[in-house]
C-alpha positions as CSV (number, residue, x, y, z in Angstrom):
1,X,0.0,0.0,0.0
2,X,1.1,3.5,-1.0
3,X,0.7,6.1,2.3
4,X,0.2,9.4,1.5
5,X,2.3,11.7,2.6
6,X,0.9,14.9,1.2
7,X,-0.1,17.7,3.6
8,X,-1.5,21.3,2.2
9,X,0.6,23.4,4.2
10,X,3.8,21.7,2.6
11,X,2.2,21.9,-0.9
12,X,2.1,25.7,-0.6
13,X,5.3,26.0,1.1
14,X,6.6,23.8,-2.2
15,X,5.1,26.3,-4.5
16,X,6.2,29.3,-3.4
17,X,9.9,28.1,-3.6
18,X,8.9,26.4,-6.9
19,X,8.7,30.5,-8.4
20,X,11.3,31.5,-6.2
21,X,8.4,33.6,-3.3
22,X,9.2,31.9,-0.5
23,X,10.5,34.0,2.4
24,X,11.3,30.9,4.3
25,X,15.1,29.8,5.1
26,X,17.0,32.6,3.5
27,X,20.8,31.7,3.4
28,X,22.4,34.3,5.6
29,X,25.8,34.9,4.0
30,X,27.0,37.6,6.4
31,X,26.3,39.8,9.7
32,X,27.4,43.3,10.4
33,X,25.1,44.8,13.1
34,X,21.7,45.3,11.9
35,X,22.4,44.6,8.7
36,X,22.5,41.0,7.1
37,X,23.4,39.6,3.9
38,X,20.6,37.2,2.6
39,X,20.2,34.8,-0.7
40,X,22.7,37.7,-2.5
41,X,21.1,40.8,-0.4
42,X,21.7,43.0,2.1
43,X,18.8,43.9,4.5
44,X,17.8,45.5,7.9
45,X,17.1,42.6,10.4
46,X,13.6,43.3,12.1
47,X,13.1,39.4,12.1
48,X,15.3,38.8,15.0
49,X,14.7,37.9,19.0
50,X,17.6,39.0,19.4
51,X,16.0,41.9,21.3
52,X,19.4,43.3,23.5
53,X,21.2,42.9,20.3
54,X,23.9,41.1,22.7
55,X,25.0,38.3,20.2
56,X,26.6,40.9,18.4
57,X,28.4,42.4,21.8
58,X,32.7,42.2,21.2
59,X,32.6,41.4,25.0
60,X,30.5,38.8,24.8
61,X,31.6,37.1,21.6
62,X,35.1,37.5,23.1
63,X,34.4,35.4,26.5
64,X,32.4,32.7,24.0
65,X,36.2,32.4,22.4
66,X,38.0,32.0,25.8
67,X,35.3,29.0,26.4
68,X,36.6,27.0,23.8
69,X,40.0,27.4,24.4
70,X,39.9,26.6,27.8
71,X,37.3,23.6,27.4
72,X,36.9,22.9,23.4
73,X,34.5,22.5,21.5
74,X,32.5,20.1,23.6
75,X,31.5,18.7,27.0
76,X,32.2,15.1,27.3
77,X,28.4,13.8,27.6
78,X,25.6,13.7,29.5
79,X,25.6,15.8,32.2
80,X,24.2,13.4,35.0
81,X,27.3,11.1,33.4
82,X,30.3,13.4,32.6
83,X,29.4,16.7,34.4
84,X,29.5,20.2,33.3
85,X,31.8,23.0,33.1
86,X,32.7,25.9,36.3
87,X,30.9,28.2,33.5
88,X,27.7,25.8,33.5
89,X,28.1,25.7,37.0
90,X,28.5,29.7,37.4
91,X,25.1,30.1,35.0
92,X,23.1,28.1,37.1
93,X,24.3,29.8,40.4
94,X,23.3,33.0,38.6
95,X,20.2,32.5,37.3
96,X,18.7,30.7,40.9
97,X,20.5,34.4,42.3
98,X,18.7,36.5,39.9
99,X,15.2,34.8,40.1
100,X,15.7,34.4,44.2
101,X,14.9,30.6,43.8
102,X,16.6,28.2,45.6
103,X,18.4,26.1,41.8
104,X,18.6,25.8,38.2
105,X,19.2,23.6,35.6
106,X,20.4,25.0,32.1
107,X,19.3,23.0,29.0
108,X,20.2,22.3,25.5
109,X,17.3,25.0,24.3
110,X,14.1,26.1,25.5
111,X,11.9,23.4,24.4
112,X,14.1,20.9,25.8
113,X,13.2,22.9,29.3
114,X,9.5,22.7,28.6
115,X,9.8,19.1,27.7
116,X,11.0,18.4,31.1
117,X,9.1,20.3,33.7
118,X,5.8,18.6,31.7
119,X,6.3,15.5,31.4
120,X,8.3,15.1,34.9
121,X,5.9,17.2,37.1
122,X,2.7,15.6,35.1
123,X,1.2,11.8,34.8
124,X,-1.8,10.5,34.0
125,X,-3.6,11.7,37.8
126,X,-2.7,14.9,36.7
127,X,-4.6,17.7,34.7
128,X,-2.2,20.0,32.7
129,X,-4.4,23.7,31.9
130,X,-2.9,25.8,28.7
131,X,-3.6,29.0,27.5
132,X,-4.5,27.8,23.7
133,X,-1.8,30.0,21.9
134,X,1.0,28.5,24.0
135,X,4.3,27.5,22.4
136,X,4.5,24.5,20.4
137,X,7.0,23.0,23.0
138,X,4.6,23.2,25.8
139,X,1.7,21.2,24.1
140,X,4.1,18.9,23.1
141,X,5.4,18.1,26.7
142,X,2.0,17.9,27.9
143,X,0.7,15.5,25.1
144,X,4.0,13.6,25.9
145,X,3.5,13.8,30.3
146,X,0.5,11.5,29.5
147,X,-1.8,14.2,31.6
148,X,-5.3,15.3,30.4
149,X,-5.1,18.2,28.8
150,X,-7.1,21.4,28.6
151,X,-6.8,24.7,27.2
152,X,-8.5,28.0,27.9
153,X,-9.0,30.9,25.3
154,X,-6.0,33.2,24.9
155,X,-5.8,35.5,28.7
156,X,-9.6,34.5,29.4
157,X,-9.6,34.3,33.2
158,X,-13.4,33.5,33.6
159,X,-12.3,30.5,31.3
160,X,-9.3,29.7,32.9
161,X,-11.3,29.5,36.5
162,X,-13.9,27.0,35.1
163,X,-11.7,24.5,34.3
164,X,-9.8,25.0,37.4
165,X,-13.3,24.2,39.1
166,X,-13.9,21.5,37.7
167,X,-10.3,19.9,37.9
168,X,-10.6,19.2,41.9
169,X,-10.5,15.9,41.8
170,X,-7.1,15.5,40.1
171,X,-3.9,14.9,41.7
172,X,-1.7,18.2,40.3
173,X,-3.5,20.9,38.6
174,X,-0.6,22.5,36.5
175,X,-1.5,26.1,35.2
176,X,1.1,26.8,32.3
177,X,1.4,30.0,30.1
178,X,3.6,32.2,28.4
179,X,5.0,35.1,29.8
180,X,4.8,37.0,26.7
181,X,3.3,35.5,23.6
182,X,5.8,34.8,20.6
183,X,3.3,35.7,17.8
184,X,0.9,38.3,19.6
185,X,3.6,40.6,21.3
186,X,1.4,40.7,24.6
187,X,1.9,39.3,28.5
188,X,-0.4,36.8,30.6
189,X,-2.1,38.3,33.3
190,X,-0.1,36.8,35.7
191,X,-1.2,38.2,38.9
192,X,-4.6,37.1,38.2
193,X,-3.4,33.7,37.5
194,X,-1.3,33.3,40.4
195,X,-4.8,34.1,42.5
196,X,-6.7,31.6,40.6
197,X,-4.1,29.0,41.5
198,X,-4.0,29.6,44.9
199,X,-7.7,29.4,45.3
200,X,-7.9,26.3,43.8
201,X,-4.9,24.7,44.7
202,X,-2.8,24.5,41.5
203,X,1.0,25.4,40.0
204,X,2.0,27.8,37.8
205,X,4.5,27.3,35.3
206,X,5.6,30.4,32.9
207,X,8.0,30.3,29.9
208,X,9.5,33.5,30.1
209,X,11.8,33.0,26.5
210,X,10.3,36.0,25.1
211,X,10.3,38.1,28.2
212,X,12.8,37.3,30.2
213,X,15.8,40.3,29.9
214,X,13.8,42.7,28.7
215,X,10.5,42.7,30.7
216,X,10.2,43.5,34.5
217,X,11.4,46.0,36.7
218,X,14.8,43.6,36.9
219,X,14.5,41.8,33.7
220,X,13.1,38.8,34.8
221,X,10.2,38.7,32.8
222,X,6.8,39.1,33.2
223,X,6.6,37.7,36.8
224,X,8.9,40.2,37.5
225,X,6.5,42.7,35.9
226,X,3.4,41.9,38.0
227,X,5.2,41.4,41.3
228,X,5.0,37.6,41.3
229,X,7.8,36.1,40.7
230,X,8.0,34.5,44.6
231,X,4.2,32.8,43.8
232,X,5.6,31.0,40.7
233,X,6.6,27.4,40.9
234,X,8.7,26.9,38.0
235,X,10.3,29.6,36.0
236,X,11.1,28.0,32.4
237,X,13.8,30.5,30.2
238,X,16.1,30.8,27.2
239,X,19.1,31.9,26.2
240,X,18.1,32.8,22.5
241,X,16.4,35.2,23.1
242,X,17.0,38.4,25.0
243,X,21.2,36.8,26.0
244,X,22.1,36.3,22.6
245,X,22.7,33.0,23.2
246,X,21.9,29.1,22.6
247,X,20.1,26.8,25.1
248,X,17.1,26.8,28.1
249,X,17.1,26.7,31.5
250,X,14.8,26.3,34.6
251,X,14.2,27.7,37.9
252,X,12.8,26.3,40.7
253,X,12.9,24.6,44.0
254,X,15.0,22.1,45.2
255,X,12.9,19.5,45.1
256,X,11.6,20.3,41.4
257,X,15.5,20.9,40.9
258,X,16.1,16.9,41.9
259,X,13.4,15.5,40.1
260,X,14.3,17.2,36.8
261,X,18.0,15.7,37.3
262,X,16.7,12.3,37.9
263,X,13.7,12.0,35.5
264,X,13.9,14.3,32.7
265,X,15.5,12.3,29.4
266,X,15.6,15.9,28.0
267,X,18.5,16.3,31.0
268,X,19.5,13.4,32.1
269,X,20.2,11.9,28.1
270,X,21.0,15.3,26.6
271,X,24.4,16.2,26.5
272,X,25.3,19.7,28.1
273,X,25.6,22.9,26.1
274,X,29.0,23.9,24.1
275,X,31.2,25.2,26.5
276,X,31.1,28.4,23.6
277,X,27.1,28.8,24.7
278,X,27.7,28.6,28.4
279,X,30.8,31.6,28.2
280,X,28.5,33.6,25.9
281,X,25.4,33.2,28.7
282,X,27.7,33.8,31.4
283,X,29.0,36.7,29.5
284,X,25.3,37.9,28.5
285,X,23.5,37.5,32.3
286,X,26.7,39.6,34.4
287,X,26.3,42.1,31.1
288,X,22.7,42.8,31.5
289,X,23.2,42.8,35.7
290,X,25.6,45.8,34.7
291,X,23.7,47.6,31.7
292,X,20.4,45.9,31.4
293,X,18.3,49.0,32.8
294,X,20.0,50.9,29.7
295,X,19.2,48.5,27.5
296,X,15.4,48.0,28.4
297,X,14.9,51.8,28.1
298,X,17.0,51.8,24.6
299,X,14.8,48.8,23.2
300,X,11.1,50.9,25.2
301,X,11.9,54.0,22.8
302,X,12.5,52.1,20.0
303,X,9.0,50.2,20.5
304,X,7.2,53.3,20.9
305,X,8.4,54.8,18.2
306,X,7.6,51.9,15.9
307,X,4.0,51.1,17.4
308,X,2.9,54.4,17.4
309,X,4.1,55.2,14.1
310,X,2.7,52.0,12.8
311,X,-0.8,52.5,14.5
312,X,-0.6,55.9,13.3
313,X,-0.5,54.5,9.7
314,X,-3.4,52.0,10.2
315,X,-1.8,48.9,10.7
316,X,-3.3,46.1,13.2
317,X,-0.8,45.3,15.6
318,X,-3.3,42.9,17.2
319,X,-2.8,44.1,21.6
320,X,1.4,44.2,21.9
321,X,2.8,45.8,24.5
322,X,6.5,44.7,23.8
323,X,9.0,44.4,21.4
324,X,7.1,42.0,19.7
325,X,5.4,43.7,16.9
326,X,3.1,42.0,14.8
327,X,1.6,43.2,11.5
328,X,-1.4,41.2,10.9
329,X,-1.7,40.6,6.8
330,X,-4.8,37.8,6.6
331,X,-4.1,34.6,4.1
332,X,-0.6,32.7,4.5
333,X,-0.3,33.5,0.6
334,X,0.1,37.3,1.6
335,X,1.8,37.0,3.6
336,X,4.2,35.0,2.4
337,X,4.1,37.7,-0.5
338,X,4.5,40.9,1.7
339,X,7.4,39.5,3.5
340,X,9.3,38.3,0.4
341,X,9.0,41.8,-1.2
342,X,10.4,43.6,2.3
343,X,13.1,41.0,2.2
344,X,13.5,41.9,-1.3
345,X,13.7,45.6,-1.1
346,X,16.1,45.7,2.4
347,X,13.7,44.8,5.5
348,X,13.4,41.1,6.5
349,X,10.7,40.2,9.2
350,X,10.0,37.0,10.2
351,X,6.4,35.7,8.5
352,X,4.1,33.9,10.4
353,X,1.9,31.6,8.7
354,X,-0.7,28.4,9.8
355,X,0.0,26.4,11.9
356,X,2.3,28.6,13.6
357,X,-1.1,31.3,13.8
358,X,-4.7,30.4,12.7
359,X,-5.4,29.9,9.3
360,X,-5.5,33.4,7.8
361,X,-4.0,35.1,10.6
362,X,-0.8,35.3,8.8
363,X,1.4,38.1,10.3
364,X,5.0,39.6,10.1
365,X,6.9,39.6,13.1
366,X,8.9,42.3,13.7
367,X,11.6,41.6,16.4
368,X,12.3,45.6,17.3
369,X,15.9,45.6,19.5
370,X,18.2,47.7,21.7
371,X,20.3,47.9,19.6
372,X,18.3,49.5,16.0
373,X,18.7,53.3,16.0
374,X,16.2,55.4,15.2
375,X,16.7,55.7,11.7
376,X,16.7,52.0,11.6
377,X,13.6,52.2,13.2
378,X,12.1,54.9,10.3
379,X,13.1,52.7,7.6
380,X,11.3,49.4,8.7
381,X,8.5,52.2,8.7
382,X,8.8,53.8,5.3
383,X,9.2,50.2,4.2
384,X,5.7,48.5,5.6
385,X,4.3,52.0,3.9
386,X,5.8,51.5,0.9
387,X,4.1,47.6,1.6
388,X,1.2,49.0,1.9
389,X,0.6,50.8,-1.1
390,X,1.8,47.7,-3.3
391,X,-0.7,45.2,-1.1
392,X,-3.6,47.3,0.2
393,X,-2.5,45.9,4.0
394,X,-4.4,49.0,5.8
């Protein structure tokens, strides 16, 4: 028998690199700044997270360097097995410091971390609750813990509080969100949250990849932001994002701390990050504890200026409050179509098509950092005008 392997989305995503319109996978041939060289062209990057602008610090690149030389290229294995590194060692330290939680545990990247704290926390007694535009990585680990699942409508607190209700009779309730949400640029209202599970008894988990470093009075994301980070159980994190970094990490108690060493296979069979990823994280977390307040108020004007500018023009940036600007567009064919002719004229943003959004919710993405200047900053504008006019968008 023949299976078929065929599947819509792929077909489309075929077609548009059939007549060369795809704005998928360019081949970055360079990096200088803000500016990147792409399939033969140079453009602004406004598709990035990398929203301090850190992985392009000399500093930090330079203690990445001193990492290899002093460890290689490498760790030996596993880490439960062969270990980690002082500068593992010294991350971890930090981040428990930072967060004022008793450990950590870095991973190989962010979904890893999710992976972990769901399926090792979770079983089938337990009932795992998710805001429905989670990250991938989060359904995922609770498919995989084997827990009933259910979801509540995007930051819908009346929803979220029925299905607490009627989840009493399970063994862990585990209320999981994002801090701020990859495709919508807005935060979980986490001090509500944190109420609801206390009433009825339940945990809160928050990935904090898009928030932490750049969110919150201290950076810590939006815990930090809504003054409660100390009723959180488990803090998940990355070091993609805002530390211009590789890799994920995890913050919690002791006891959540053990059982993720012992039981996790995304730990405990995963071998340890470069010893390149953990200087560059070290590098990144003591930088932002020295200039992170200057940062955060660099990348807030450069957000303001965009949003406003952009609302000003019409656009629909859906509810973002961050640096997370999206530019809803409609069908994944227009999308793909608008972001192809930005990449194509000097601006590349990242495009956001089903299943990563709802069927015709297609967006661009535009990762605004600390480090664009303003002029930057008016380009990407003049350029989603000039997008405009060509595609009717407003």
């Amino acid at each position: 028998m023949k299976i078929d392997l065929t599947d819509p989305r792929v077909e489309a995503f075929k077609s548009w690199v059939s007549q060369d319109a795809s704005p998928f996978f360019p081949l970055v041939e360079a990096n200088i700044g803000n500016t990147v060289r792409m399939n033969g062209r140079e453009a602004l990057m406004f598709g990035s997270c990398d929203y301090l602008g850190l992985s392009q610090n000399a500093e930090i690149v330079e203690r990445s360097i001193e990492a290899i030389r002093a460890f290689g290229t490498n760790t030996y294995g596993s880490q439960a097995l062969c270990g980690h590194t002082v500068l593992h060692h010294a991350v971890e330290e930090h981040l428990a410091r930072i967060h004022f939680k008793e450990t950590a545990l870095m991973f190989p990247s962010g979904f890893a971390a999710n992976l972990a704290v769901l399926t090792t926390l979770a079983g089938p007694e337990d009932v795992i609750i998710n805001d429905h535009t989670n990250h991938v990585s989060i359904f995922t680990g609770s498919r995989l813990s084997g827990a009933e699942v259910r979801t509540f409508l995007h930051n819908d607190m009346v929803r979220l509080e029925r299905v607490l209700a009627k989840s009493g009779d399970r063994r862990r309730r585990i209320v999981v969100v994002d801090g701020l949400y990859s495709a919508d640029g807005d935060l979980a209202p986490l001090d509500q949250i944190v109420d609801l599970a206390k009433r009825y008894d339940a945990l809160v988990v928050v990935d904090e990849a898009h928030s932490f470093g750049v969110v919150g009075p201290r950076g810590l994301g939006a815990a930090d932001h809504f003054g409660v980070l100390d009723d959180v159980d488990v803090v998940v994190g990355t070091m993609s994002k805002a530390l211009g970094s590789v890799g994920g990490f995890v913050v919690a108690n002791e006891q959540i701390n053990l059982m993720l060493r012992a039981l996790a296979p995304s730990y405990t069979s995963s071998r340890g990050s470069a010893p390149a990823v953990a200087g560059a994280t070290l590098a990144s977390l003591e930088y932002i504890e020295k200039h992170g307040a200057d940062l955060r108020s660099r990348l807030n004007e450069n957000v303001q200026y965009v949003t406003s500018t952009l609302r000003a023009e019409g656009f629909d940036l859906l509810d973002t409050c961050s640096q997370i600007v999206p530019v809803l567009i409609g069908s994944e064919e227009k999308t793909a179509a608008v972001a192809r002719w930005l990449m194509d004229n000097g601006v590349f943003t990242a495009a956001f098509v089903a299943p990563t959004v709802p069927k015709n919710k297609g967006r661009l993405r535009i990762g605004v950092t600390a480090t664009h200047t303003l002029e930057e900053c008016r380009q990407l504008c003049v350029a989603l005008k000039q997008a405009d006019e060509k595609f009717s968008l407003t």
